[in-house]
C-alpha positions in Angstrom: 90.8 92.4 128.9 90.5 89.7 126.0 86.8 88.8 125.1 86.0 85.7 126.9 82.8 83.7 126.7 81.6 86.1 129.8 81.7 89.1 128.0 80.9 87.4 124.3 77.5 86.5 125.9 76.5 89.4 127.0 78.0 91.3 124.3 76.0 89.4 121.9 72.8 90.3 124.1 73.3 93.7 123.8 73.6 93.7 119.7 70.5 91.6 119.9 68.6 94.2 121.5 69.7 96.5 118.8 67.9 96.9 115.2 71.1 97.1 113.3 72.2 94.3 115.0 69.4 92.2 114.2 71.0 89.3 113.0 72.3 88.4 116.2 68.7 86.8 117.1 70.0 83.5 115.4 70.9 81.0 117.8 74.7 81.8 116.7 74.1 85.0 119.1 74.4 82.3 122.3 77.5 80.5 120.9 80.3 80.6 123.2 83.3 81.7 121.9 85.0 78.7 123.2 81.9 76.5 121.1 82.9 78.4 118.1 86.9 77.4 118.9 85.4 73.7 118.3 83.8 74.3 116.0 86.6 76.2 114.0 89.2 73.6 115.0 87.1 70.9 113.3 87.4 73.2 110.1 91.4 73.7 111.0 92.0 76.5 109.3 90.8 79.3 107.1 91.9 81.8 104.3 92.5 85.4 104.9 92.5 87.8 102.2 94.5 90.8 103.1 95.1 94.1 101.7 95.8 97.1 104.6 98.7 95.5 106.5 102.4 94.6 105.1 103.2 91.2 104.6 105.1 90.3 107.8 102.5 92.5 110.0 99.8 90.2 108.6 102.3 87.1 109.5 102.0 88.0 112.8 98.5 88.7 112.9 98.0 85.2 111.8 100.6 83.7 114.3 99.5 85.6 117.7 95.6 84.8 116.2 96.7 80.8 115.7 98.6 81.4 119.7 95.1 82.7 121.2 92.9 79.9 119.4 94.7 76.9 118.8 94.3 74.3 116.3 93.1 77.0 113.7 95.6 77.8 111.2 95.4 81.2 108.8 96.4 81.0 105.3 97.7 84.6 104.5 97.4 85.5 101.2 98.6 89.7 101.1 98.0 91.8 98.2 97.3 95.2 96.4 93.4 96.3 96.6 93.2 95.8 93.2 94.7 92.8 92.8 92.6 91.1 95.7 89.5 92.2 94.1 90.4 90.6 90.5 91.6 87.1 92.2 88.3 86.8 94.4 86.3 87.7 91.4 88.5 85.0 89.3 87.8 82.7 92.6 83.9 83.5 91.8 83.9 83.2 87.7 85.8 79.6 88.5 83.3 78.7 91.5 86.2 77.8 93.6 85.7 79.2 97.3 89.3 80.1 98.0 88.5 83.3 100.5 86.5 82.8 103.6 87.5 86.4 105.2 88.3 89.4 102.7 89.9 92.7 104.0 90.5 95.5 101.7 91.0 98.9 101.6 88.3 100.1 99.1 85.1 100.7 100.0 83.6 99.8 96.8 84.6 96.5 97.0 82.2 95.7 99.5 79.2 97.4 98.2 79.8 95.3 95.1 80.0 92.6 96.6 77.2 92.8 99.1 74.9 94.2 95.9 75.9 90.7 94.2 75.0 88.7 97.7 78.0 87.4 98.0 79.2 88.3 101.4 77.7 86.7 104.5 75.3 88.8 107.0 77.4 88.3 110.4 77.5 90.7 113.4 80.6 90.0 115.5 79.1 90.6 119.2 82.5 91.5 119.3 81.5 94.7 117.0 79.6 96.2 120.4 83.2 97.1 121.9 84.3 99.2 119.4 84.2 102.8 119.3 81.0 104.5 118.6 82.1 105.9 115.2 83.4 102.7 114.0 80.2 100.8 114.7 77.8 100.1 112.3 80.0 100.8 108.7 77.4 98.9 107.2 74.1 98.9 108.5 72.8 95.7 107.3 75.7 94.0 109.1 77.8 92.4 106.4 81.3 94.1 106.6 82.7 95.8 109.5 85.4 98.3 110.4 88.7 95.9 110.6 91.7 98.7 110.7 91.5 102.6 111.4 94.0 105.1 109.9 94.1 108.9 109.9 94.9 111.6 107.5 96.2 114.8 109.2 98.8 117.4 109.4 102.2 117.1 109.5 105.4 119.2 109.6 109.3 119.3 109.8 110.2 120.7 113.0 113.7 121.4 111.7 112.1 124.3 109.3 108.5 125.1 111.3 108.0 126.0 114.7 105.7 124.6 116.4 103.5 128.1 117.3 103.5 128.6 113.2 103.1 125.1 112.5 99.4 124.7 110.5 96.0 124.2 112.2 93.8 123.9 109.5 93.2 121.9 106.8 92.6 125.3 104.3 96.3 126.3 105.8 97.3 124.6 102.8 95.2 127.2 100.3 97.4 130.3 102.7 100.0 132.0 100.5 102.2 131.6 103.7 102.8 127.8 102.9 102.8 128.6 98.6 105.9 126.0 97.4 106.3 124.7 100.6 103.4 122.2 101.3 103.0 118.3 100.2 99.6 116.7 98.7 99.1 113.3 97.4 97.0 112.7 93.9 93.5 110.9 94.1 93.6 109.3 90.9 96.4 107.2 92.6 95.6 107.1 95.8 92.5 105.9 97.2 93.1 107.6 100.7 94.1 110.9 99.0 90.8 110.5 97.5 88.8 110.0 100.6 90.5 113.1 102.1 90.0 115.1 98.6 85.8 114.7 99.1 86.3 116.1 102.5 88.2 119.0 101.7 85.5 119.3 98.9 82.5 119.2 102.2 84.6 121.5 104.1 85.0 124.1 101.1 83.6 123.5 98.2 84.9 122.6 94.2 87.0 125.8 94.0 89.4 124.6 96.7 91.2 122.6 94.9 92.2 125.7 92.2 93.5 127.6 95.0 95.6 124.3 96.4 97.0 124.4 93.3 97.4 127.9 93.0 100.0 127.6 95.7 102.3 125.5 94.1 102.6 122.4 96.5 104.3 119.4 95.6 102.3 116.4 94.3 102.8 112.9 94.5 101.2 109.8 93.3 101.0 108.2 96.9 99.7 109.7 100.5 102.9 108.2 101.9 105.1 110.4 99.6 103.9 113.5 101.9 105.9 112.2 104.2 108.8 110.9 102.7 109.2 114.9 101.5 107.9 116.7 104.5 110.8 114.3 106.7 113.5 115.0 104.0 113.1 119.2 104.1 112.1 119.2 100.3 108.6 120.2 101.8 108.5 121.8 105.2 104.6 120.6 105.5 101.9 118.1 104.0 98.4 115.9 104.6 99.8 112.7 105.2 99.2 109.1 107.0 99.8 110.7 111.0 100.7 107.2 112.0 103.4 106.6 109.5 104.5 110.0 110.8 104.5 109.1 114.6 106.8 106.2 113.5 109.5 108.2 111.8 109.5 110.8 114.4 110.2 108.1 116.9 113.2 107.0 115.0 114.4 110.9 115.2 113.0 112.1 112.0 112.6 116.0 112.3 108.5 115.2 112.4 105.3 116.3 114.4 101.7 116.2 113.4 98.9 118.0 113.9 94.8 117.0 114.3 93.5 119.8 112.2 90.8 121.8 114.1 88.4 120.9 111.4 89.4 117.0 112.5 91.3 114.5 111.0 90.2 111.6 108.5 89.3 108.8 109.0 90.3 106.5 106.3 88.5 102.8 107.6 89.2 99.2 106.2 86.6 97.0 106.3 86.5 93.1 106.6 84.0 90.6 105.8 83.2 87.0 105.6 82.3 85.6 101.6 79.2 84.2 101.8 81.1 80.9 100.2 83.4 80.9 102.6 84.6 76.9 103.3 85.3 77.7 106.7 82.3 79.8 108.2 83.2 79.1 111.8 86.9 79.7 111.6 85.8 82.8 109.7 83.3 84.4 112.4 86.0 83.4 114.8 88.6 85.5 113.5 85.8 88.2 113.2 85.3 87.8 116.8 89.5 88.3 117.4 89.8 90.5 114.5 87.0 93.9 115.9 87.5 93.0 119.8 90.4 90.9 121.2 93.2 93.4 123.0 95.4 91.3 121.0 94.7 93.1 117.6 94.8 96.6 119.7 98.2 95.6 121.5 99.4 94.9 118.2 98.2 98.0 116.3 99.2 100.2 119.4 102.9 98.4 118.8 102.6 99.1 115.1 101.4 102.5 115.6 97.4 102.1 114.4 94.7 103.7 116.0 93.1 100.8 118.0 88.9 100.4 117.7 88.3 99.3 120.6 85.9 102.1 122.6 88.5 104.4 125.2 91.7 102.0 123.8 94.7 104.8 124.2 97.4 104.9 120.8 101.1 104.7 121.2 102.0 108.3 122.6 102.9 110.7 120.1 99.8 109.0 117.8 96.4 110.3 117.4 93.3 108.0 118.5 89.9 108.4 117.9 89.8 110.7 121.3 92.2 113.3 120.7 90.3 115.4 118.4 86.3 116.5 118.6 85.6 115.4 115.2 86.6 113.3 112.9 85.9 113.4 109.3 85.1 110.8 106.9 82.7 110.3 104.1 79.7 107.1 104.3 80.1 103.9 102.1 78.7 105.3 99.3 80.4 108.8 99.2 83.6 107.3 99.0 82.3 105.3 95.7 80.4 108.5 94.1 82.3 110.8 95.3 86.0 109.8 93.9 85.7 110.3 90.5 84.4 113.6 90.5 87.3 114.9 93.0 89.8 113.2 90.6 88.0 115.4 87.8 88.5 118.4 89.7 92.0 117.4 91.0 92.4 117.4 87.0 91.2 120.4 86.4 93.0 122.4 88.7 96.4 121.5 88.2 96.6 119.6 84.8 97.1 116.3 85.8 
């Protein structure tokens, strides 16, 4: 059911009563969300900074966000991580607040920016429906879990049964799969990098000698796995499990598989700049963004893993309740812990 001023109340109660949530004992926890509608339609619009979606999947973000909350227009403005980071930073050096909401895909962003007091401490009550895991990303409240993906197994049915098909992640390191399996690089990829430190947690610094030991195929992106593993040059690889479900439902020759040791998660955060020149447009869309069955119809249609807590996937996705664990590193691990994957990655296979 979409968050209405019912539930936003009471919502907002409940993340009072909690210590992480503690900024919600403003008297911004009692707004209505139909108070903050007009208050955001007097601001008219806002500008959205957006790295995890495609362009036209953050169009209709924007559109079905401007059809639920009228009057309150979102400026799109889709780019690389990278590149989102450098123009909010040249938005900073000029003191021009362009950005009220910035979504990226890197981790380190945030704990940049929240070390240079630039983001704006804001709970959505909205945050409280969410799923357990995703809850609390930052402690302190000032970004949030906006978009879930997972890393996982998958496999070309045309070359693997499904009895043979892998179940672990250190299936990859068994001489059964040697030439056959598909890895991405975490010097290019920032989710291959998150997934790299866990299969560092799950078996320490040798692991990655004996990956490459077994001759699989590298590329630069987490999405080439795919791309290879559909095409038969690789009969299995750690891929993006979504992007999977998607090609198999257009007839690739694809399945995937939650690895017992659990998938990863690979989380995008969103926050609101402390600058921002639209503050209640911004905390509106926050509201939407972590809680409205809106965003989870569309990322169940788009074949995401929706946040919200018991939300079911597309079938033939994984969602946060189809496996007992699920791996990912904290904040900081994903910053610290990069570089010295990439180092080992390096090491090991000479590139």
């Amino acid at each position: 059911m979409q968050l209405n001023r019912r539930h936003f109340h009471a919502l907002a109660g409940a993340a009072a009563s909690a210590a992480a949530l503690a900024p919600w004992h403003s008297a911004s926890a009692q707004t209505s969300l139909d108070a903050l509608h007009e208050a955001a339609k007097k601001e008219g619009e806002f500008t959205w900074y957006i790295v995890y979606l495609p362009s036209e999947d953050a169009e209709l973000m924007s559109r079905t966000f401007t059809a639920r909350y009228p009057g309150v227009k979102v400026n799109v403005v889709r780019t690389t991580a990278q590149v989102a980071f450098q123009r909010l930073n040249q938005d900073l050096k000029a003191k021009t607040a362009n950005c009220d909401v910035f979504s990226s895909t890197d981790i380190a962003h945030y704990l940049d920016l929240k070390k240079r007091k630039l983001l704006m401490k804001y709970v959505p009550a909205a945050s409280a429906t969410m799923d357990k895991r995703l809850q609390n990303l930052d402690p302190d409240g000032y970004y949030h879990v906006a978009s879930v993906a997972m890393v996982g197994l998958v496999y070309n049915t045309q070359k693997v049964k499904a009895a043979d098909a892998p179940k672990s992640w250190n299936d990859l390191v068994d001489p059964k799969w040697r030439g056959l399996a598909s890895v991405g690089h975490p010097g290019f990829s920032g989710f291959v990098g998150v997934w790299a430190i866990e299969m560092r947690k799950l078996y320490g610094d040798g692991w990655f000698k004996k990956l490459a030991a077994n001759k699989p195929q590298v590329g630069r992106s987490i999405i080439d796995t795919v791309t290879t593993v559909t095409s038969g040059e690789r009969s299995i690889g750690a891929g993006p499990i979504n992007l999977a479900a998607m090609m198999a439902e257009k007839g690739n020759p694809l399945a995937i598989v939650a690895p017992k040791e659990g998938p990863v998660l690979m989380l995008s955060p969103s926050a609101v700049m402390a600058n921002a020149p639209h503050p209640n447009a911004s905390k509106l869309f926050m509201e939407w963004l972590l809680g409205s069955e809106d965003v989870d119809k569309l990322s169940i249609d788009r074949f995401g893993v929706p946040k919200r807590a018991g939300a079911k996937p597309r079938p033939g996705v994984l969602g946060l309740d189809d496996s007992k664990t699920a791996l990912r590193p904290d904040p900081q691990e994903s910053v610290d812990g990069v570089p010295e994957v990439i180092d080992l990655w390096r090491d090991a296979f000479g590139v």
